[in-house]
Each structure stands twice: as structure tokens, then as C-alpha cells.
KEVO-26296 format. One line per 2 residues: for each residue y, x, z of C-alpha. Coordinates in Angstrom, 1 decimal. Last residue first. Example, Ala and Ser with C-alpha at 12.3 -4.5 7.8 and 13.67 -1.06 7.14 Angstrom:
2
-1.1:13.7:7.1  -4.5:12.3:7.8
***
This chain:
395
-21.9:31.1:-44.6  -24.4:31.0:-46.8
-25.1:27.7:-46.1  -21.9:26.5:-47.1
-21.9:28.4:-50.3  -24.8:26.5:-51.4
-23.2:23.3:-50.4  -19.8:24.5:-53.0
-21.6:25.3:-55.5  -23.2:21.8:-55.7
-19.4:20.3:-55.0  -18.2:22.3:-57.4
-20.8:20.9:-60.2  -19.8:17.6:-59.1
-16.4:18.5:-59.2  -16.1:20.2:-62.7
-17.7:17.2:-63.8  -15.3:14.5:-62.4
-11.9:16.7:-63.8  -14.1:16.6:-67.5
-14.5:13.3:-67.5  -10.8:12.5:-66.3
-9.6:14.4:-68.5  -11.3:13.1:-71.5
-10.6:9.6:-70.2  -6.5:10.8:-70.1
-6.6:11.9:-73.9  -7.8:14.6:-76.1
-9.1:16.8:-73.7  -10.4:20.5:-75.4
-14.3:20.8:-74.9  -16.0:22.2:-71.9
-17.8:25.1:-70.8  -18.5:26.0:-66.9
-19.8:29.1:-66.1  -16.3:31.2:-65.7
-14.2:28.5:-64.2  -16.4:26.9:-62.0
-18.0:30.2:-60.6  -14.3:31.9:-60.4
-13.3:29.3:-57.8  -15.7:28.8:-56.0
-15.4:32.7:-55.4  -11.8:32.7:-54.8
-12.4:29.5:-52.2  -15.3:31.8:-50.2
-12.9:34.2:-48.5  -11.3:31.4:-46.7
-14.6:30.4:-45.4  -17.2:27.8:-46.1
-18.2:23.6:-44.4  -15.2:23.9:-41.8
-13.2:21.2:-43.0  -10.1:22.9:-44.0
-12.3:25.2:-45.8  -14.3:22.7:-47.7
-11.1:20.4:-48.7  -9.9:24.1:-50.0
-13.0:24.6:-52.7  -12.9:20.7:-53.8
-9.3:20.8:-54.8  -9.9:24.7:-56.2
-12.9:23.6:-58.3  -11.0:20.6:-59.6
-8.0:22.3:-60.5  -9.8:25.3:-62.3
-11.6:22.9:-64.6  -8.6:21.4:-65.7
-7.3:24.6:-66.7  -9.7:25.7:-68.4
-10.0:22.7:-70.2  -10.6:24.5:-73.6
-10.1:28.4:-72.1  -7.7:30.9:-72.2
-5.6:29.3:-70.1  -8.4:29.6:-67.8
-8.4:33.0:-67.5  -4.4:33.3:-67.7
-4.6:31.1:-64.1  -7.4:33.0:-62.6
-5.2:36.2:-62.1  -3.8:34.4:-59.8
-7.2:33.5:-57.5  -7.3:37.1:-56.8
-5.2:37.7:-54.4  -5.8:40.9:-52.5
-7.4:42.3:-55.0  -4.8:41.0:-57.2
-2.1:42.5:-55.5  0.7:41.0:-56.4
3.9:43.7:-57.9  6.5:43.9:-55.3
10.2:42.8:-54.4  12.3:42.9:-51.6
15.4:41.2:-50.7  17.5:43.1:-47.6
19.7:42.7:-44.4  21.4:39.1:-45.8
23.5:38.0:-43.0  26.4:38.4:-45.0
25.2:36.8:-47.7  25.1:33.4:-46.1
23.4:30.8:-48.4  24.3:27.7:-47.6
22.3:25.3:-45.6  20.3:22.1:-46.6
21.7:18.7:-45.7  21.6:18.1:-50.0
25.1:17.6:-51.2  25.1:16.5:-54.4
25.1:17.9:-57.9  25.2:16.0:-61.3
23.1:16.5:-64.4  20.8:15.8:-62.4
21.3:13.8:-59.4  17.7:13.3:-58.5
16.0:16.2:-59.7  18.9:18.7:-58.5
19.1:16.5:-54.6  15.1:17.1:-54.8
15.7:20.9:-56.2  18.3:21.9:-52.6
16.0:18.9:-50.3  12.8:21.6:-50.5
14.8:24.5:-48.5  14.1:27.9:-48.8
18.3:28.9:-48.5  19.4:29.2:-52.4
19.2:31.2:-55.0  18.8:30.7:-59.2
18.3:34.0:-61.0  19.4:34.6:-65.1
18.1:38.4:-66.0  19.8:40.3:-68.5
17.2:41.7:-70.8  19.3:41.2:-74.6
16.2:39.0:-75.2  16.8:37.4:-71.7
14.6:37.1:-68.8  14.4:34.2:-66.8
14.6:33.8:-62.7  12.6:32.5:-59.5
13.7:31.0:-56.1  15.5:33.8:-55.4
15.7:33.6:-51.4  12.1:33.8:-50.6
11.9:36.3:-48.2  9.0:37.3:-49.1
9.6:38.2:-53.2  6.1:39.2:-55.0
6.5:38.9:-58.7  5.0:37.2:-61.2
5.1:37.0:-65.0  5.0:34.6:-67.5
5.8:35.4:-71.1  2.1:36.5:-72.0
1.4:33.0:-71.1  3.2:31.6:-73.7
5.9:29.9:-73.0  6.6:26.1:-73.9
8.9:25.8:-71.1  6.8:23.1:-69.0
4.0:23.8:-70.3  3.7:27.4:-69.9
5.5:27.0:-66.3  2.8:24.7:-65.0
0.2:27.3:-65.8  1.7:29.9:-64.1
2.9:27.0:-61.4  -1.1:26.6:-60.7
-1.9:30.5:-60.4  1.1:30.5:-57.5
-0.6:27.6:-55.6  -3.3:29.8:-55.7
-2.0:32.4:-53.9  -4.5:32.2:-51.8
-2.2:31.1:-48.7  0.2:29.5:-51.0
-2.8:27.3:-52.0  -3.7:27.2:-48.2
-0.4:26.0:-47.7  -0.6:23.2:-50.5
-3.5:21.2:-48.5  -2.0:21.9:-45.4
1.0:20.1:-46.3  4.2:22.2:-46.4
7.3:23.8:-44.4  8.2:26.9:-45.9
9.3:30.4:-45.0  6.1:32.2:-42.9
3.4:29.4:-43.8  1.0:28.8:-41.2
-1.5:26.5:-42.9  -3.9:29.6:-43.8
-3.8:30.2:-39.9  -4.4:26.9:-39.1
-7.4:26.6:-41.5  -8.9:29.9:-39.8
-9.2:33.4:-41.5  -12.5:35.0:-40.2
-13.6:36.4:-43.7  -10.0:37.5:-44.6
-10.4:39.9:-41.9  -11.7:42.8:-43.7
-8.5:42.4:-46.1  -6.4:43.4:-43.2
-3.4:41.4:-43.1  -0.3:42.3:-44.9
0.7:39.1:-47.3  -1.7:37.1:-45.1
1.2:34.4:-44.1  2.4:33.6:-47.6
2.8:36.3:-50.4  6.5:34.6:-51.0
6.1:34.6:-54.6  8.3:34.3:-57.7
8.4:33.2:-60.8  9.9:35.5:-63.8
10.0:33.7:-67.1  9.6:36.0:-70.2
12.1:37.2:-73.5  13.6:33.8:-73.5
16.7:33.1:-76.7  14.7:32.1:-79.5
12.5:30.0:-77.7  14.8:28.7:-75.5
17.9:27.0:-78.2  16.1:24.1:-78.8
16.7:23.4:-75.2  19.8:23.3:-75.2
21.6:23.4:-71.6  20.8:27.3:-71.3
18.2:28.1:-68.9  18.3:29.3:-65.3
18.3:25.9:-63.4  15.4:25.3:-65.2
13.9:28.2:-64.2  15.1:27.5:-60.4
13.8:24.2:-60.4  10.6:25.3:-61.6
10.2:27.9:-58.8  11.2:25.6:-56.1
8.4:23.1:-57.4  10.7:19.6:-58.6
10.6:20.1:-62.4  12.4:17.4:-64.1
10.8:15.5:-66.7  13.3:12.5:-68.7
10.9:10.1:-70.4  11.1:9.4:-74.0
7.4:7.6:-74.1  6.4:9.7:-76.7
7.9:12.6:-75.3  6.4:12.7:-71.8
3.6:11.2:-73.3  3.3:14.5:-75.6
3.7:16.2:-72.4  0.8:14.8:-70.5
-1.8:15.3:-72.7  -0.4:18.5:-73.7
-1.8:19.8:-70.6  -2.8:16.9:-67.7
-5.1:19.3:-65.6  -1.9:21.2:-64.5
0.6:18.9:-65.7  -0.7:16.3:-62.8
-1.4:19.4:-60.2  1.9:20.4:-60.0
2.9:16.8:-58.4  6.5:17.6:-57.4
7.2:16.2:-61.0  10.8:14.3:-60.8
10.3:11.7:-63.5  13.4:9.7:-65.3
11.1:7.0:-66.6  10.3:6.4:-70.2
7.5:4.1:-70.1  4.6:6.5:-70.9
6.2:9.0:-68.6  5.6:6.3:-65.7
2.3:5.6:-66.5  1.0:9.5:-67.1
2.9:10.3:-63.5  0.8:7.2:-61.7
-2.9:8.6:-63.2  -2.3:12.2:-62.5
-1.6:11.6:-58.7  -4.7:12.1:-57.7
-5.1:14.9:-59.3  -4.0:16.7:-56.3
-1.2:16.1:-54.1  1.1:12.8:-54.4
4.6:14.2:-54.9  5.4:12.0:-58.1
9.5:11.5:-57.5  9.9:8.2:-60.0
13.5:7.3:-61.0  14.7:4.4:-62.6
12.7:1.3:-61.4  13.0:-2.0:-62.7
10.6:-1.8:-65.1  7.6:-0.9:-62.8
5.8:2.0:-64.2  5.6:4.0:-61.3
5.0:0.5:-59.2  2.1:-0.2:-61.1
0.8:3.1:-61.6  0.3:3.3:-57.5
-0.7:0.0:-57.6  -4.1:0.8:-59.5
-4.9:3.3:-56.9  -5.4:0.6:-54.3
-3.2:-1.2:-52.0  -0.2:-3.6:-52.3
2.1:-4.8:-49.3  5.0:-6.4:-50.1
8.5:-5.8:-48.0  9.9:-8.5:-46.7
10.2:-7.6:-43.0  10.1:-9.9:-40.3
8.7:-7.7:-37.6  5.5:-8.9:-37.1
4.8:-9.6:-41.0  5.5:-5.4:-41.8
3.1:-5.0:-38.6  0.5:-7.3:-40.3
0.8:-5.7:-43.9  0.6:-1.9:-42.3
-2.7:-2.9:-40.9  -4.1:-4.4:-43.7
-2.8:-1.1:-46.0  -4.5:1.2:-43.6
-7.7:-0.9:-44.0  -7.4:-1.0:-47.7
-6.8:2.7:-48.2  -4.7:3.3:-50.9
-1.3:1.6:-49.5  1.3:0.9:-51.5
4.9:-0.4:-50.5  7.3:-2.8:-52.7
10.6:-4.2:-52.4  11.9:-1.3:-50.6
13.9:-2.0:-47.2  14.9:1.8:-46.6
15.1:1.8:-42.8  11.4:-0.5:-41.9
9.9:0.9:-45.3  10.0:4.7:-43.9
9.0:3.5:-39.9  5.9:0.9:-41.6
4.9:4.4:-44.0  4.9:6.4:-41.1
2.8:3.8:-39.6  0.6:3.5:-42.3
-0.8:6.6:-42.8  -3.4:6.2:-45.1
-2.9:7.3:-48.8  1.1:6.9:-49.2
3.3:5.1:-51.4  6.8:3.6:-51.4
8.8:1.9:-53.5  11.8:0.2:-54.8
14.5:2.6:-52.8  18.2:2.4:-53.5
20.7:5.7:-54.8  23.7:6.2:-55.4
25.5:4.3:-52.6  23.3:5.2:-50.0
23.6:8.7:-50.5  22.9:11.1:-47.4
19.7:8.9:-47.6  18.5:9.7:-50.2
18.4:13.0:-49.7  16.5:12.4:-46.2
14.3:9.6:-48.1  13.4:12.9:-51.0
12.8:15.9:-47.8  10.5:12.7:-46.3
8.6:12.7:-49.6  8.4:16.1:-50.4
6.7:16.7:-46.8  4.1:13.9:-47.3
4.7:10.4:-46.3  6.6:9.4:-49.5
3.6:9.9:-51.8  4.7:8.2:-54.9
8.5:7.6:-54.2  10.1:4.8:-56.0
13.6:5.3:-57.0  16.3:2.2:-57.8
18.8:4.5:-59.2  22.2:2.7:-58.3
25.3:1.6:-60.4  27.0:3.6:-63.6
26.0:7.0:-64.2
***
């Protein structure tokens, strides 16, 4: 590789975002910044732009973005200032840009990952969400558009890491992918209790250091149900293939089966900068900041089967694989389903039924194209939304 990536960083105020700057920046002469995103927080986004001097920042909300654009003036910075989700797709499919880390959360970041796959960027997808509800949709732009997709989730990173170099060469060769599961912080808690579980509980995450948006995923299990369906597109599995396994202390990051049944494992320390230094340097490796594996303090590595009782959103992901825009629908309900909790309005034991309503009375056809998603992603919220107020007062 001959000169600099120039990366931009869609959502660089989130905890992939800083773990990408820090990589970045243990490698200033491989890689340069062009831009920056983030929703409202503009003064991390004024102390990011103010070290890394991109060309371009983005801003969603316009107030946020106002503000940022009088500090950036203040202190003589030349930095530009655009807002709106518009930008975000502008700067992802930017020509002069080589790398795009999508780690906006939701399916808001949908939009941005589709325009820079359609124009043959080297994408790092920390955005599970955007394959989620994007499907085939989003792959056959992937190859249309003759981008490069690199899986940044832990678990994906590991797979890929796991997999011969040849891609033609996986379907013949992969008896099933393994991904595993921490368990997350209510792994042994009384299931009586789940009722009174608090946001800050469901955001205290025993190994990993995340939004709160993607805790209470973990905290569910959710986020789990969402890299089962992640992991059929991203292999071309079927779903029958994918199976997962309980693992606290998260030190195999996940592994593939073999026809002759040897079993491929990637490990590492649980550290987000290990698959962001992959993603970026691929088919290189560089040093990440993370720490090495010591084997000798190693006591044990346990494994178990999920209890689906006590997790039951998983088993949602081969129900809506199952289904025309299952899987779309499924995002939606759980977006709108975990915004509730953190704010209050129902209770941690409420998102699995949300859930499960939305995916089991909803029926819609298959998405041909980003507007059919789109339509489809808006319903399922509405109807969430209305599930979600009756819910509330039941609570």
C-alpha cells in the first residue's frame, strides 16, 4: 500500500470511534483523517477535529453543528462544518476518501454505509444494524459497487479471521460458524428480578466498554440475535449453520467449524482497537495499544448452551429470518423497545415482548431496494411505537 488512507469516521464520538482515532493515531504515517461525524456532541467532536485536522466534520443536529462551527472559527481551524443526514453520505462517498469505519448505531447509519459501498470504498461495518435491515440489499451494492467489507463486531472479526483466504472456497469447506457470548451482566441473576432491572444496570457490561444503546442489546442478548443475522449475510451461511455459545470471559472471540470438524478460534484480550487495527490494515497487521494475551494468567474458559428462557430475544433472530423483512422488522421494534427503557417509559422485561409482537403480527413483503426498507423500517416503528405506549401504561 503505497501513501496514506484518508478514513472518515461516521460516528467518531461513540466508543468505536475513539478505539478507531486511538489506532489511528499510533499511525500517523498510514493513515490521515477526512472526516468526522457525530449526532450532537460537539465538543468532543471540536477536541477530535482540533488533533486530527480533517477536512470535513458533520454534525446532525443543526444547533450542535452551529456551535461546533463558531468554536472551530475561534480557534483558527479550517475544518468545514456540514450538518444533516445528507452529509453523512456525502462524506462516505467522498472520492477522495479510502476507508469508511460506519459505527453510527441504529439504522441510522444505513443510508451512509449503502453510499459508500455503492462507490467502492474499503468499508469497516461496526454498524451491525445497516446489514441487519439492509439484507441482500446491501450486499449486492457491496458487489456492484466493488467495495471491500470488513467486519468490525469482535465476533465477525474473529470469523473472518478464521476462514481460509479464498472465499470461493467457504461453502464447500464450513460445516457451521460458532459466535460467541459473554451473557452480559445478568448472566446469573434471578429471573424474578428482571422486572426491576435499571438502565444502569443493563449498561454495566462485565468485559466491554460500550454505548448504552448496544449494552442493553448485550444485556438481552439481543445484540447477539442481530450478529446471527449479520453472520448469514456476511458468510453466506444458512442459518442452520449458525450457532451460539455462551463464553464469559470473552477471550475467543468466536470460531468456524470444519467439514473434517476441527474448529478454527481467533483470541485476543476483549479489546475493540485488536478488529479496528485488522479492518484498517488488512491484509496487514499493526500494533493496536491493546494487550497481549497472557496464558499464564488464564485460570479457566467456560462454555454453556444460552438459555433461552432467560434470553429470549435470540431465538428471535432465526424467527425473523424466516420471514420477508423479518429482519427489518425486528430492528425497528428493538431500536424503539430499548429507547423506551433507557427512558423510563417500560421495563427491561418488557423489550422481549415488544419485540416478539412486531415480529410475530407484522407481515411485510420482501425489500427490493433502500425505499422498500426504509418503508418497511418506518412502519414497524410506528406500529412499535403504539405497542410500545400500551406497554407503558401497563407498567
Amino acid at each position: 500500500m503505497t501513501g496514506k488512507q484518508r478514513v472518515t469516521i461516521l460516528g467518531s464520538t461513540g466508543s468505536v470511534g475513539a478505539n478507531t482515532l486511538d489506532v489511528i493515531r499510533r499511525h500517523p504515517d498510514r493513515f490521515e483523517v477526512f472526516a468526522l461525524t457525530a449526532k450532537s456532541r460537539w465538543e468532543l467532536l471540536l477536541a477530535q477535529a482540533a488533533e486530527f485536522k480533517p477536512l470535513f466534520v458533520v454534525m446532525i443536529d443543526p444547533e450542535a453543528a452551529s456551535a461546533l462551527a463558531a468554536r472551530l472559527k475561534a480557534e483558527g481551524l479550517a475544518t468545514h462544518v456540514l450538518t444533516g443526514e445528507q452529509a453523512l453520505c456525502d462524506v462516505a462517498r467522498e472520492e477522495r476518501v479510502d476507508t469508511v469505519m460506519a459505527a453510527i448505531v441504529g439504522a441510522a447509519g444505513l443510508a451512509p454505509c449503502m453510499a459508500a459501498a455503492n462507490t467502492g470504498k474499503r468499508l469497516l461495518l461496526a454498524n451491525k444494524e445497516a446489514l441487519v435491515i439492509g439484507g441482500e440489499v446491501f450486499m449486492n451494492a457491496v458487489r456492484e459497487g466493488g467495495a471491500t467489507l470488513l467486519p468490525i463486531d469482535s465476533e465477525h472479526s474473529a470469523i473472518f479471521q478464521s476462514l481460509p483466504e479464498n472465499r470461493a472456497t467457504w461453502a464447500s469447506r464450513i460445516d457451521k460458524i460458532i459466535l460467541t457470548a459473554s451473557g452480559g451482566p445478568f448472566l446469573n441473576r434471578d429471573l424474578a428480578t428482571f422486572g426491576t432491572i435499571t438502565p444502569d444496570e443493563a449498561c454495566a457490561h462485565p468485559n466491554w466498554v460500550m454505548g448504552r444503546k448496544i449494552s442493553v442489546d448485550s444485556a438481552t442478548m439481543m445484540n447477539k440475535a442481530l450478529e446471527v443475522i449479520e453472520a448469514k449475510y456476511l458468510f453466506g451461511v444458512l442459518p442452520s449453520q449458525i450457532e451460539v455459545v455462551i463464553h464469559p470471559q470473552s477471550i475467543i472471540h468466536s470460531m468456524v467449524q470444519y467439514k473434517d470438524a476441527s474448529v478454527v478460534a481467533q483470541l485476543g484480550t476483549p479489546d475493540m482497537r485488536v478488529p479496528i487495527a485488522y479492518g484498517l490494515s488488512y491484509p496487514d497487521r499493526i500494533e493496536s495499544g491493546a494487550a497481549s494475551l497472557d496464558f499464564h494468567t488464564l485460570t479457566s474458559m467456560t462454555f454453556a448452551k444460552p438459555d433461552l428462557e432467560r434470553f429470549p430475544s435470540l431465538a428471535l433472530a432465526w424467527a425473523a429470518m424466516n420471514e420477508p423483512s423479518g429482519t427489518i422488522l425486528l430492528n425497528a421494534a428493538n431500536e424503539v423497545a430499548v429507547e423506551a427503557f433507557l427512558s423510563g417509559r417500560i421495563r427491561f422485561d418488557q423489550i422481549k415482548v415488544l419485540n416478539a409482537e412486531i415480529v410475530n403480527s407484522l407481515a411485510c413483503p420482501v425489500a427490493n431496494n433502500l425505499g422498500d426498507i426504509l418503508i418497511i423500517d418506518g412502519l414497524a416503528r410506528q406500529v412499535a411505537s403504539q405497542t410500545c405506549n400500551r406497554l407503558a401504561s401497563e407498567k
